[in-house]
C-alpha positions as CSV (number, residue, x, y, z in Angstrom):
1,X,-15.9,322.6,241.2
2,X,-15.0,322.3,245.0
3,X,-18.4,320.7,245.4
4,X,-18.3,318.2,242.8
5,X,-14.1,317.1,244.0
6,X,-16.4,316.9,247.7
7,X,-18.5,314.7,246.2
8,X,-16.0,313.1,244.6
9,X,-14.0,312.2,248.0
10,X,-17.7,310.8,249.5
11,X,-18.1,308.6,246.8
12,X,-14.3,307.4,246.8
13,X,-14.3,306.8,250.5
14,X,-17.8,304.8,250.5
15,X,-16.5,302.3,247.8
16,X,-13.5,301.6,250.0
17,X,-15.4,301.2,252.9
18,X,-18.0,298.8,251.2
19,X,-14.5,296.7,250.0
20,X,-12.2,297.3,253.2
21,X,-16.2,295.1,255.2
22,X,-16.3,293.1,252.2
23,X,-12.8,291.7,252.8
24,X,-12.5,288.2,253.4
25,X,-10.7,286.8,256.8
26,X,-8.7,284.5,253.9
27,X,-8.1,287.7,252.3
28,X,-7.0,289.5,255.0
29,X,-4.7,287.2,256.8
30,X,-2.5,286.0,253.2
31,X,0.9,288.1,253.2
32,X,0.5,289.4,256.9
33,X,2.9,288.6,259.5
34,X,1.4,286.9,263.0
35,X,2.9,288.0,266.5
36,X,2.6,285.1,268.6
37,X,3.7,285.8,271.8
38,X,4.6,283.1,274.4
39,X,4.1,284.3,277.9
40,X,7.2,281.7,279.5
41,X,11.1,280.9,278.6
42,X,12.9,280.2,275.7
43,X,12.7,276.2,275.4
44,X,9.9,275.4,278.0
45,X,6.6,273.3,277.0
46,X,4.9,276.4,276.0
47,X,7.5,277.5,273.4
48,X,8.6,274.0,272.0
49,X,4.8,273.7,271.4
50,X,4.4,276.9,269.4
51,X,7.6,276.6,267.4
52,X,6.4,273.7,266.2
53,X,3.1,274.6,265.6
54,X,4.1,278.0,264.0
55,X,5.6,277.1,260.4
56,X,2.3,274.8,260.0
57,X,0.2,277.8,260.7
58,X,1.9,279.9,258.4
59,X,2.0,277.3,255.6
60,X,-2.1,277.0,256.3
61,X,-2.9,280.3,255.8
62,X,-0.4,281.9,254.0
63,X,0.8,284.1,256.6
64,X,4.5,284.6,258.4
65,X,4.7,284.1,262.0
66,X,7.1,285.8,264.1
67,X,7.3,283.7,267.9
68,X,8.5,286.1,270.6
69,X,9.2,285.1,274.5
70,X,7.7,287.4,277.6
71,X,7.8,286.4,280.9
72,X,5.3,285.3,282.7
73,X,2.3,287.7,283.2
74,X,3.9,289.9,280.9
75,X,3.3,288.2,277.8
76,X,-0.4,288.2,278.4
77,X,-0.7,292.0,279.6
78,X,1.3,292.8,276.5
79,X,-1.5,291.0,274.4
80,X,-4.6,292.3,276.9
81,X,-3.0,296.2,276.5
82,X,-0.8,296.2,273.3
83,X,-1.7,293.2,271.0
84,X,-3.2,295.1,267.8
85,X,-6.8,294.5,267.3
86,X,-7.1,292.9,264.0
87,X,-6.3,289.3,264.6
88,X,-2.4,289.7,264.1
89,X,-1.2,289.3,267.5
90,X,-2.0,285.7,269.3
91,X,-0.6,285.7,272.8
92,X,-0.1,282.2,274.5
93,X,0.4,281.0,278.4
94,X,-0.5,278.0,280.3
95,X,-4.4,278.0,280.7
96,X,-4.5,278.1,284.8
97,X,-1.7,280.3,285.1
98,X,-3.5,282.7,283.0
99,X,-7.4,282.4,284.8
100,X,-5.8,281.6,288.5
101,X,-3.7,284.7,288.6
102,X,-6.2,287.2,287.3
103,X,-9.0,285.3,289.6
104,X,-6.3,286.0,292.4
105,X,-5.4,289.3,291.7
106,X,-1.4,288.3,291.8
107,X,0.6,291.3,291.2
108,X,1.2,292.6,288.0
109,X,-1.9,291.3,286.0
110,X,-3.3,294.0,283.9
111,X,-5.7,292.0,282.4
112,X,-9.4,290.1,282.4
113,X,-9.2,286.8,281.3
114,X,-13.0,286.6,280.1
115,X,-12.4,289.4,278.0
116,X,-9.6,287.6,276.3
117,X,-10.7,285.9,272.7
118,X,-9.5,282.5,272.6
119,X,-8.6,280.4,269.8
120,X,-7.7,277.0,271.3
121,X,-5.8,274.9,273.9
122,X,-3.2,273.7,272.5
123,X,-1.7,271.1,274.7
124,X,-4.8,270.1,277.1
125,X,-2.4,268.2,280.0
126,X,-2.8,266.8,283.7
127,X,-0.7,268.3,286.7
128,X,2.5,266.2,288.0
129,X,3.9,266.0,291.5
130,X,7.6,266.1,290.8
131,X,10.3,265.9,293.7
132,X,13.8,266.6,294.1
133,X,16.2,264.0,293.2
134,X,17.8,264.6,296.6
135,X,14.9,264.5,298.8
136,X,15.9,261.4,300.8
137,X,12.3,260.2,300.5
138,X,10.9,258.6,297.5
139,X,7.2,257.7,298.6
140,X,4.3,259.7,299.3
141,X,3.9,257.8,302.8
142,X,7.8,258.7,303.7
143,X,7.0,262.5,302.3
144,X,3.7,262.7,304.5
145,X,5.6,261.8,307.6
146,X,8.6,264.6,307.1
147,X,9.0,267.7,308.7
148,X,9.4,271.3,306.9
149,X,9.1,270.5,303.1
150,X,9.8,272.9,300.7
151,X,8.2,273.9,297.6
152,X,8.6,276.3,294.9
153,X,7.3,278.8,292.3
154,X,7.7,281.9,290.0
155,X,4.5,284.1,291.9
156,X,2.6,284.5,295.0
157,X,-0.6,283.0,293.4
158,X,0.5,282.0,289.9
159,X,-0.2,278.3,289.2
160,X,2.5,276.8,290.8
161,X,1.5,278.0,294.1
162,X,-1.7,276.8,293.4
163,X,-0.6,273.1,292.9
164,X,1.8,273.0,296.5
165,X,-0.9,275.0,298.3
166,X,-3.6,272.7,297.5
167,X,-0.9,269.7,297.6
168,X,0.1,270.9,301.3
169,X,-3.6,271.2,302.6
170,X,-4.5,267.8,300.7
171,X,-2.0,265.5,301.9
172,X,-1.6,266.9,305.3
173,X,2.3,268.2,304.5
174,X,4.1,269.8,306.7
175,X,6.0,272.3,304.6
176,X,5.7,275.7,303.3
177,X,5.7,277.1,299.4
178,X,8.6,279.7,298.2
179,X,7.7,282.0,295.5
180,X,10.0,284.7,293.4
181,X,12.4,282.5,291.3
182,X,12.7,283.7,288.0
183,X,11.0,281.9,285.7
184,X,10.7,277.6,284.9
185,X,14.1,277.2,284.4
186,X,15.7,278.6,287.4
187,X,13.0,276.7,289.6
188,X,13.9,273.5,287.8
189,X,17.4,273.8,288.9
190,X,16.5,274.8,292.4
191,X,14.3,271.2,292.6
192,X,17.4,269.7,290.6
193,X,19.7,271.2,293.5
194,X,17.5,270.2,296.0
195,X,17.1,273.4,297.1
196,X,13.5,272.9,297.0
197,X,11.8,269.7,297.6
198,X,8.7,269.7,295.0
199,X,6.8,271.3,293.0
200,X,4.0,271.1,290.9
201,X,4.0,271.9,286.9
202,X,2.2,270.6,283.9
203,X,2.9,266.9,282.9
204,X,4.5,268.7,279.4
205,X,7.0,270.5,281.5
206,X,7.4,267.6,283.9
207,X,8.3,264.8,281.0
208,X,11.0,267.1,280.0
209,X,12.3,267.7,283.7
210,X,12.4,264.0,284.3
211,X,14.2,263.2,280.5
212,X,16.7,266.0,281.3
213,X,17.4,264.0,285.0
214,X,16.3,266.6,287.1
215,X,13.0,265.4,289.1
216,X,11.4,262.2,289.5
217,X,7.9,262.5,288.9
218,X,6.5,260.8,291.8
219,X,2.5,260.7,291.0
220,X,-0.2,262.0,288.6
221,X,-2.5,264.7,290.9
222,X,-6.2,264.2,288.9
223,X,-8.4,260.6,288.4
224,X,-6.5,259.7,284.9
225,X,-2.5,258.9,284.2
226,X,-0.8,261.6,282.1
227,X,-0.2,260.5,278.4
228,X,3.4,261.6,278.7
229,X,3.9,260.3,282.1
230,X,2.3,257.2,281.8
231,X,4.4,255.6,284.6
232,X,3.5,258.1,287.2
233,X,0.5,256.4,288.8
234,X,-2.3,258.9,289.8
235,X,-3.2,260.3,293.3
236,X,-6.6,257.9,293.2
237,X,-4.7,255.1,292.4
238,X,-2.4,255.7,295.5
239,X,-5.8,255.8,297.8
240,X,-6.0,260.1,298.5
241,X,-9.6,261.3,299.2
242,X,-10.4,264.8,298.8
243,X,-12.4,266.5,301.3
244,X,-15.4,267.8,300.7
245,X,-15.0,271.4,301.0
246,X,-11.4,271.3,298.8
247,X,-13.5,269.4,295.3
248,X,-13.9,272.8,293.5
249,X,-10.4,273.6,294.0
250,X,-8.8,270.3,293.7
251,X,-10.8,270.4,290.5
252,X,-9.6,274.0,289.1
253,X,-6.4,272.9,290.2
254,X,-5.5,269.6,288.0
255,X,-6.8,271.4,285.4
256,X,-4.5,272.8,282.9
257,X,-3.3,273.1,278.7
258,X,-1.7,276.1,276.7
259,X,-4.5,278.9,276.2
260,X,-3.9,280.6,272.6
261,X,-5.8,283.7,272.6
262,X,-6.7,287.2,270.5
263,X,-7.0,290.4,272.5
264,X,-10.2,292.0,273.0
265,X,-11.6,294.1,270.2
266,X,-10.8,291.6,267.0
267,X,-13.5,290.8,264.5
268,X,-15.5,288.4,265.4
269,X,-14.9,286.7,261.3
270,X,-11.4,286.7,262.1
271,X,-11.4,284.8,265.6
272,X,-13.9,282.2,264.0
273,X,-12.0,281.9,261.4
274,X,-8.5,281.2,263.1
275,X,-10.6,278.9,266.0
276,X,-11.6,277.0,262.7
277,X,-7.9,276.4,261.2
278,X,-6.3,275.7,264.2
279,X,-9.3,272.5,264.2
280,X,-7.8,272.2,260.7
281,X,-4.2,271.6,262.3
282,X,-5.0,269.6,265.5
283,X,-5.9,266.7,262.4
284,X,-2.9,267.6,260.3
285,X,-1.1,264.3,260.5
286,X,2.8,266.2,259.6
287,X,2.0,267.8,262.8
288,X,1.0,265.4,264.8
289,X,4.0,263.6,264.0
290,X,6.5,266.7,264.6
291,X,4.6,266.7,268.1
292,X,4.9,263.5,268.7
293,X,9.2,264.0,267.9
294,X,9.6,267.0,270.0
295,X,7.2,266.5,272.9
296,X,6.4,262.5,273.0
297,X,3.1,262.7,272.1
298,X,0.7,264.7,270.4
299,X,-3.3,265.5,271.8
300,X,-6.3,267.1,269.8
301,X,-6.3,271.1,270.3
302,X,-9.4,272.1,272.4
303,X,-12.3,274.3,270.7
304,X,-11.7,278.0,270.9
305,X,-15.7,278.3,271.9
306,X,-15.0,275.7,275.0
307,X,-12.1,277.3,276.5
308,X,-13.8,280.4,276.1
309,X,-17.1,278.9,278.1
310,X,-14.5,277.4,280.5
311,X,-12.7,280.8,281.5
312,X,-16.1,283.1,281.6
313,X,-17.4,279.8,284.6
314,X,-14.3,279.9,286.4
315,X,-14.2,283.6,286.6
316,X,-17.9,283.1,287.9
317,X,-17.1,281.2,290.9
318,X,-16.5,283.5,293.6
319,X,-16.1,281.0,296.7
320,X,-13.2,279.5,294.1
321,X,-10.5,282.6,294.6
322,X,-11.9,282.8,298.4
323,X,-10.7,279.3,298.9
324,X,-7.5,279.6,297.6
325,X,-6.6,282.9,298.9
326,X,-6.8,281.3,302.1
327,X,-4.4,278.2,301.7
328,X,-2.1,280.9,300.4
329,X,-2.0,282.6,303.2
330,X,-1.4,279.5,305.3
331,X,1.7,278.2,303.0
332,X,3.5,281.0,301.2
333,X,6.7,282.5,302.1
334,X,8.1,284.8,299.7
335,X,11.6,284.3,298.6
């Protein structure tokens, strides 16, 4: 009898097996509640964006999605370390800010970006150079003659400290870059205080600084205007030329969109199949036009597959965090 109940348990255990792989990602996802964390403040570019994408989600695939805010690095380590493995927990941060501080080693990163699954950029954007309302100069000419500019950041080698440092070596600017403020916000009212004279965020973040009256944006840093900006005339367009030896960087640099990733270890059905709705949602016209209401504009998401192929190169290039470690060096002060 003990035998045959043995067998019994075999039998019953197989079948579920052959069901639990036979399971559908569809199948999985419907009922199940989605973590999506967002590695930045409550009300930035990042979390607008993914409070408004987050009911369309849930309506697409019949799934409940619970948005939670980490700070910085945080809210990636969480998903690298903690995010469950079955496609449940998404983790979201700006795409530079998440490859630059991991290819810099910036203290407190616990994770390897290539390892990361990633599902699509959400908000592919172009880099501003924003100034304080108070700085009593208002051109790039007046701001490449002054002495002992200031700008600012949240880390030592997160991606605002990648935008001054290459901005200072650039334009020949005689200033230094502060790091430690605690998160966007208090940096924006540091620049709105003039207690910094620029910085350098996304042109997402940067639209909303300007609305809100504290910056002026005072140029575009990349070859094409920002879609949000559009008034902010672009560093080419104002006659810069970038040295030879600074291209790679300059390139990594005005880079830039909001990365939406799985942590390592999910099913490969399950990414594939979230890469391929969030394609389905970058055409959904409702949200395009909730975008468009809450942001100014809306942009087609970036492939999964791409950003993926994008992160795995940047990670290859070597000379890339040799470079930069250097300029930090030369610029940073911590506050």
């Amino acid at each position: 009898m003990k035998a045959i109940i043995n067998i019994l348990v075999i039998i019953i255990f197989l079948i579920s097996s052959r069901l639990t792989q036979a399971e559908s990602p569809e199948e999985f996802f419907r009922g199940k509640t989605i973590n999506w964390i967002i590695a930045s403040d409550i009300g930035g570019g990042l979390d607008i964006n993914a409070r408004t994408i987050a009911p369309f989600l849930a309506k697409e695939i019949g799934v409940k999605v619970k948005v939670e805010n980490r700070k910085t690095d945080e809210g990636i380590n969480y998903l690298y370390n903690r995010g469950t493995r079955d496609g449940l927990t998404l983790g979201m941060k700006t795409s530079d800010a998440l490859i630059g501080n991991d290819i810099m080693k910036a203290p407190g990163v616990q994770y390897e970006s290539e390892k990361l699954n990633f599902v699509a950029d959400l908000y592919p954007s172009t880099k501003m150079f924003q100034i304080s309302p108070k700085l009593p100069y208002k051109t790039l000419d007046a701001i490449r003659k002054a002495k002992g500019l200031r700008a600012g950041g949240t880390s030592v080698k997160g991606t605002f400290a990648q935008g001054s440092a290459v901005m200072l070596e650039i334009l020949g600017l005689n200033g230094k870059y502060i790091s430690g403020f605690n998160g966007k916000k208090e940096l924006t009212l540091a620049l709105a205080r003039g207690e910094i004279d620029f910085m350098v965020p996304s042109d997402a973040q940067a639209m909303m600084d300007e609305k809100d009256g504290y910056v002026i944006n005072l140029f575009t840093i990349g070859d094409r205007r920002s879609i949000v900006v559009p008034n902010a005339p672009t560093l080419s367009e104002l006659g810069i030329k970038i040295p030879k030896d600074l291209e790679n960087v300059y390139r990594f640099t005005i880079s830039g969109g909001q990365a939406l990733a799985l942590p390592p270890g999910v099913p490969s059905d399950r990414i594939e199949y979230l890469r391929n709705t969030f394609q389905r949602l970058s055409h959904n016209r409702d949200l395009r036009k909730a975008m468009e209401k809450l942001l100014g504009t809306s942009a087609d998401f970036v492939p999964g597959q791409e950003l993926q192929r994008d992160m795995i190169n940047i990670k290859a290039d070597k000379g890339l965090a040799t470079k930069l470690d250097e300029l930090f060096k030369k610029y940073t002060v911590v506050h």
